[in-house]
C-alpha positions as CSV (number, residue, x, y, z in Angstrom):
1,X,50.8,-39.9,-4.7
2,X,49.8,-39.4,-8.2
3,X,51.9,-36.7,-9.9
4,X,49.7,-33.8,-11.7
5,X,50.3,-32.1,-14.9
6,X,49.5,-28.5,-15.0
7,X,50.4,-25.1,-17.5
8,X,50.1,-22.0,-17.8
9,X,49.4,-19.9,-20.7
10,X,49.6,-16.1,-20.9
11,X,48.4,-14.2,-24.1
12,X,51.2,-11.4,-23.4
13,X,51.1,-8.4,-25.4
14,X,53.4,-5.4,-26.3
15,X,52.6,-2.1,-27.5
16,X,54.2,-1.2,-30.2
17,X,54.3,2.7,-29.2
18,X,55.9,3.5,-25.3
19,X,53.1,5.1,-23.0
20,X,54.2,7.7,-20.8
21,X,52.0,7.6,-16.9
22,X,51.2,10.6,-15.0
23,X,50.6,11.2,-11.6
24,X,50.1,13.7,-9.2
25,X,50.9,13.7,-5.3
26,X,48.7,16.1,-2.8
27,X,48.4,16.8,1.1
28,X,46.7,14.1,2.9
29,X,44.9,16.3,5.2
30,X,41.7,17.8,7.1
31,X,40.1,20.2,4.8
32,X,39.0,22.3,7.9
33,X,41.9,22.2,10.2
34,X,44.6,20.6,8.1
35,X,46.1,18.4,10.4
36,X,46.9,14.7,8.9
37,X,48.0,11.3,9.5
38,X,51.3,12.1,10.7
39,X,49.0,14.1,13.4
40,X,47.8,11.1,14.8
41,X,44.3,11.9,13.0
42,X,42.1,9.6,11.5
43,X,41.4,11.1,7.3
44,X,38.4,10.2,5.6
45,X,37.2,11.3,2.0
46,X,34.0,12.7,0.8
47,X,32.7,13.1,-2.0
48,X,30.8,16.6,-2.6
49,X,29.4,18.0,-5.4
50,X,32.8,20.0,-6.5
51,X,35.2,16.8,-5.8
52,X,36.3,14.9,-2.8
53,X,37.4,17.0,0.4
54,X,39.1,15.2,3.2
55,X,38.2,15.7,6.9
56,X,39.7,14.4,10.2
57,X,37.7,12.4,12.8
58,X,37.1,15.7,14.5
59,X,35.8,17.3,11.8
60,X,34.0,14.1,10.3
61,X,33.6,12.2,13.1
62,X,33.2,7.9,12.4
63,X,30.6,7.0,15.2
């Protein structure tokens, strides 16, 4: 077999100032009847014109 040279270059940078990350953790459940995952429901998201609302299958059912 003929042996292959190969490399890797990476262009790493560091900033020079540390960035702080924010999240935020909410409910994963059905806007309407508030039962969830852990429910054995089925959560989807949809987008309305005030933000996203989450409904079940019952509730938004997947056909």
């Amino acid at each position: 077999m003929q042996r292959v040279r190969s490399a890797i270059m990476q262009d790493m940078q560091f900033a020079k100032k540390s960035h702080n990350l924010q999240s935020s953790v909410s409910n994963f459940e059905c806007y309407v009847c508030g039962k969830g995952i852990e429910d054995g429901k089925c959560i989807t998201a949809k987008t309305l014109p005030n933000g996203i609302v989450l409904f079940c299958d019952v509730h938004y059912p997947l056909q």
